[in-house]
N, C-alpha and C positions, 0 to 999 in steps of 0.2 A: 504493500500500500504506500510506502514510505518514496517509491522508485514512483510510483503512479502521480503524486503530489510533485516530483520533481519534472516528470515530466508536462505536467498540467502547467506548470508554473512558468518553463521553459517555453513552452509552445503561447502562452501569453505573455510571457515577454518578444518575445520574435514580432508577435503581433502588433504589442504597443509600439515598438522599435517602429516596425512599415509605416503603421499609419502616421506615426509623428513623423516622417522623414518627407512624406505626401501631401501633410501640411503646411510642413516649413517649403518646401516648393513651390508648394499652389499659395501661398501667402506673396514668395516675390517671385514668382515668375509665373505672367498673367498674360495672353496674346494681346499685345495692342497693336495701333500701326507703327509702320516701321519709318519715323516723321521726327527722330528727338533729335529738337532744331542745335544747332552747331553753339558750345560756350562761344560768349562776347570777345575773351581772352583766349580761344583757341590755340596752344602749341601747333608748331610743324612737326611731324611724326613722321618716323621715317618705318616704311610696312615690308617687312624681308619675307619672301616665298621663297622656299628651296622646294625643287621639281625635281623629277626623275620619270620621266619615262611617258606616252601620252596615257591619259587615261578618257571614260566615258566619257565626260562632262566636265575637260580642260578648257578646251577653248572658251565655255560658258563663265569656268570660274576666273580664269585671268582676263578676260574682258570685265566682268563685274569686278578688279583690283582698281577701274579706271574710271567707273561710272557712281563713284563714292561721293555724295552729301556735304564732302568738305574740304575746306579751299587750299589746307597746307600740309601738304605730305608726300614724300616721294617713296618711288617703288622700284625695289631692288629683288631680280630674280636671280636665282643662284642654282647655278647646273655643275655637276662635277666631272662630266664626260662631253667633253667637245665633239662625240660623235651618239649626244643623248638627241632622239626624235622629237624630243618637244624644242630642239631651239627653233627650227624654221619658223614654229606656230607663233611661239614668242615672240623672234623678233616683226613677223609679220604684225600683230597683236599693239609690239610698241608702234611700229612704223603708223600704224591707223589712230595713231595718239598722241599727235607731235605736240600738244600743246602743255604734255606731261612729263613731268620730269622722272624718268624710267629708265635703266641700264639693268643688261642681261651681264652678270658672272659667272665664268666657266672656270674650274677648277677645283680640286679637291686637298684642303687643310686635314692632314690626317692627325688627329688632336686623342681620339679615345677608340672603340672599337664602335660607336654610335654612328652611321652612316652618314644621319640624319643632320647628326652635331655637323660631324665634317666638312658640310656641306655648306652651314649656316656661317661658317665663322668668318667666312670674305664678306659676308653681307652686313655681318653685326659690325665688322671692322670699317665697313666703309660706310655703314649708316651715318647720318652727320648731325642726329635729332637726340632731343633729351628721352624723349621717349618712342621706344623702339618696339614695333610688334613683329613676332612672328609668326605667320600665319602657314598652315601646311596646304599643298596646293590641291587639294579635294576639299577646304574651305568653302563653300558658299558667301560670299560677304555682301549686306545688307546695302540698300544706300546710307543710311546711317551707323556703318558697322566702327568707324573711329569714336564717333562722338558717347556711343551705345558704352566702348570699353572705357572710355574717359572718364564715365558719368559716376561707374563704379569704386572709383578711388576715392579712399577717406586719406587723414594725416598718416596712419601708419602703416598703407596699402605701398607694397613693393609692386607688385604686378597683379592687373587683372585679367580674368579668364573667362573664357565660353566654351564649355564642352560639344562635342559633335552632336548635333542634332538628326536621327537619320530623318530622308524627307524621297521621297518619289521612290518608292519600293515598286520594284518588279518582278512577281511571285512571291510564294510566301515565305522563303529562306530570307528575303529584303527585309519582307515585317519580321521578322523574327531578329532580325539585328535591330529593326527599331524598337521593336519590344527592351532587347537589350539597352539599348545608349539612350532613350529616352522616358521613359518612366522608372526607369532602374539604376542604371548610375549616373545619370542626373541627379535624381532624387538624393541618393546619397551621398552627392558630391554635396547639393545644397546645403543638407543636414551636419556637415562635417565642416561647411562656412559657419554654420548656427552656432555650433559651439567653441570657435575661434580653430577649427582644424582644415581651416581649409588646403585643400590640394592644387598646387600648379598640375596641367592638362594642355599636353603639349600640341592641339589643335590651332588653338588660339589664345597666344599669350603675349601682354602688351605689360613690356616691361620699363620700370625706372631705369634707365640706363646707368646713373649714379647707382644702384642700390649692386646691379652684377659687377660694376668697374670696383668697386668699394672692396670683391670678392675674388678679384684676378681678371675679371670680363669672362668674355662666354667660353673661354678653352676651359674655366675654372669647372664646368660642367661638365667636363669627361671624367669628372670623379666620379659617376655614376654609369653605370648602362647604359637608364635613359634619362634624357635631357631633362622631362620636367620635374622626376626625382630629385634630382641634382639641383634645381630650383628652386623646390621647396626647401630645401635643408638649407641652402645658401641665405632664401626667407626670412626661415624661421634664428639661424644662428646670429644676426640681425635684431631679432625679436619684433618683428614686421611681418605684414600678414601676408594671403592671398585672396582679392575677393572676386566674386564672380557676378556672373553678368545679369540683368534684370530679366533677360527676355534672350534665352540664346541664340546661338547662328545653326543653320541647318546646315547639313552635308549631303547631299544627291546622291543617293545610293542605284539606283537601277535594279540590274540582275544581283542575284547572288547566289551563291550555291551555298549547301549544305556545309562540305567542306572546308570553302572560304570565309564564313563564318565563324565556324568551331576555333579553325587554325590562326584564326587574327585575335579574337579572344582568348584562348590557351596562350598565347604569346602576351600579350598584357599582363595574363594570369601569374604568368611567369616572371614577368620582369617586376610585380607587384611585389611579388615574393621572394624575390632577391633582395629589392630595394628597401622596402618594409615588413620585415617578415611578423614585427606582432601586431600590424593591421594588417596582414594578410589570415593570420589565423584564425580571425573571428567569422570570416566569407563561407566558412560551411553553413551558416544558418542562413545564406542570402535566398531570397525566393521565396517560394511556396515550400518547398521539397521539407526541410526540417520540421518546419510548424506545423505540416501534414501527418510525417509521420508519429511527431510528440503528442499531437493531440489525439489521432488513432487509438494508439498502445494506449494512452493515459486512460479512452474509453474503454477498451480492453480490460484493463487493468479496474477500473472501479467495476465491474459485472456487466459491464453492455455485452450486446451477442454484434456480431458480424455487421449486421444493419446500421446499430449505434455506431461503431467505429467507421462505416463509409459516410454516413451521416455526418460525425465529428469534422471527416477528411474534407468532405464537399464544402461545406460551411466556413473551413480555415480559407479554402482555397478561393471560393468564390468572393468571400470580404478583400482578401486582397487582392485581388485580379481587379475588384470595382473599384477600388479607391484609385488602380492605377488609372483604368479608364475614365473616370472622374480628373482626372491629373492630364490626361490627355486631351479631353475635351476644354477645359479652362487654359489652357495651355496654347492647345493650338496644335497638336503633333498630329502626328499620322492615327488615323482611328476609321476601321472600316470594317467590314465583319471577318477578315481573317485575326485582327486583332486578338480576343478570344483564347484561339488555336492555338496562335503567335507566342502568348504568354504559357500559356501551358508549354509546350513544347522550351521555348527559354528555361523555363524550371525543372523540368527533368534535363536538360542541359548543365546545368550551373552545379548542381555538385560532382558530373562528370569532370568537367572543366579543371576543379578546385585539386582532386584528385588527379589528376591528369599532370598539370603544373608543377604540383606537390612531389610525385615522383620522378619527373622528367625532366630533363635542361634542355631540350635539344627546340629551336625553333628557327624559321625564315623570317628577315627583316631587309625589307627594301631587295629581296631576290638574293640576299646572302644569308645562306645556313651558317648559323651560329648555332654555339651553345653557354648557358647561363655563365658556365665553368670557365669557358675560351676567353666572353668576354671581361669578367672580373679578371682574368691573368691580363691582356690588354691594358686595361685600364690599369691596375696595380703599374 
């Protein structure tokens, strides 16, 4: 009986956990239009894209780097292979926008085992603004996507963020990563702002430029894996925050398979768990999957037959599934009737995942097989 009570207790705590993390989202992140007029006092910002390769919905995104709300900002793209397919598009792209102050960099800074870092470091060195974003080029960016990260700074905000929003799913493996990125770690990213924990999220991060130079500037971030690991800790050892954005930026997702899914998450999973490993230990209760089975057994376990315990299961699962669709709708994300499906499926995913990470190193990043192991010798 003693096991029954822990389980009951456990599985409503998981509970309370969701819905307060659902709350704290739908409190500040609310669909409005996309119109937050430009501060009087404006900075020039300088907006660094590092690219690799074409994807779906390239041309769409570095077009919208140009068609931005705001009067002072220049844009620096940064290529590390002078025979990468996206320069044609680029410089085509800049050429249709002479009135823009834009320059394409090709070459590669090799600084950590981070690709990504690599990539970024001629752009952060040749940025010339106090305030410096980096944006990753499957980014979506708003007409007001400057002013939107600006608005987010208080006095002890080192950099603010927008996590990936997925947006134009095609099939139901698409919804199923929106399931993932948008009412799930979103939400949690929210709720870990709530309590002063927030996370840098290396999508979209618009940084103090003073707060990383203060730190060694951006090669100081190949002391981690990943870049916006590395960020946060740089943050917090500062004792300066990260905050995130009112109303985030979407990312155009399309097709997706099953596999391309699994394998981009399990890799997150991973570098989560290298980077942080005692907030990575807590991710077995994420989802439905725990609180389903805690509260089952628990019925189980006080005298219910069979029926009670599917009953318990339906009921966990169904409260949380609504509150996220409820999050979705006020929100503004993707919500159609694979949704649903979407979430279930995410949830018997997610403690595959957690498992999955937990015993393996081995992952692909930007088309290079790495492993957890390789890349901390690297970096050491």
């Amino acid at each position: 009986m003693i096991l029954a009570y822990i389980c009951a207790g456990w599985c409503a705590f998981i509970l309370v956990m969701n819905f307060a993390s659902v709350w704290l989202m739908g409190r500040k992140c609310r669909a409005r239009e996309r119109n937050l007029p430009v501060p009087a006092d404006a900075p020039w910002v300088s907006l660094v894209r590092p690219l690799r390769g074409i994807e779906t919905f390239s041309e769409e995104t570095l077009r919208a780097t140009f068609e931005l709300d705001y009067p002072h900002y220049e844009i620096i793209f940064c290529v590390q292979s002078p025979q990468d397919q996206i320069i044609p598009l680029v410089q085509r792209v800049i050429a249709d926008h002479p009135s823009h102050d834009a320059r394409l960099l090709v070459g590669d800074d090799y600084v950590s085992a981070n690709p990504k870092l690599n990539n970024c470091v001629k752009g952060w060195e040749a940025a010339r603004y106090d305030y410096v974003v980096l944006a990753d080029s499957n980014a979506l960016p708003p007409r007001d996507y400057i002013q939107t990260l600006l608005a987010a700074f208080e006095p002890d905000t080192a950099m603010t963020v927008s996590m990936p929003i997925g947006s134009r799913p095609k099939g139901f493996w698409a919804v199923v990563e929106c399931a993932i990125l948008n009412t799930f770690q979103a939400r949690w990213q929210y709720g870990a702002e709530a309590i002063g924990a927030g996370f840098a999220q290396g999508k979209n991060m618009m940084w103090r430029r003073d707060v990383l130079d203060r730190a060694g500037g951006i090669r100081a971030l190949g002391a981690e894996i990943a870049e916006d690991a590395a960020s946060t800790k740089v943050i917090r050892a500062q004792n300066m925050t990260v905050r995130l954005v009112d109303m985030p930026f979407e990312q155009p997702l399309g097709s997706r398979t099953a596999r391309e899914v699994y394998s981009r998450h399990v890799r997150w999973a991973r570098l989560r768990r290298v980077t942080f490993p005692a907030h990575y230990a807590p991710e077995f209760m994420n989802g439905s999957f725990a609180a389903v089975v805690l509260g089952a057994y628990a019925a189980l376990e006080f005298g219910g037959d069979a029926a009670s315990a599917l009953f318990v299961a339906a009921a966990v699962m169904f409260s949380l599934h609504l509150g996220e669709l409820w999050l979705a709708r006020i929100c503004g994300f993707v919500l159609d009737w694979r949704m649903p499906f979407a979430l279930i499926a995410r949830d018997l995913l997610l403690p595959v995942i957690f498992v999955d990470a937990l015993l393996f190193d081995d992952f692909v990043w930007h088309g290079n097989a790495m492993t957890v192991r390789e890349a901390e010798d690297t970096v050491g």
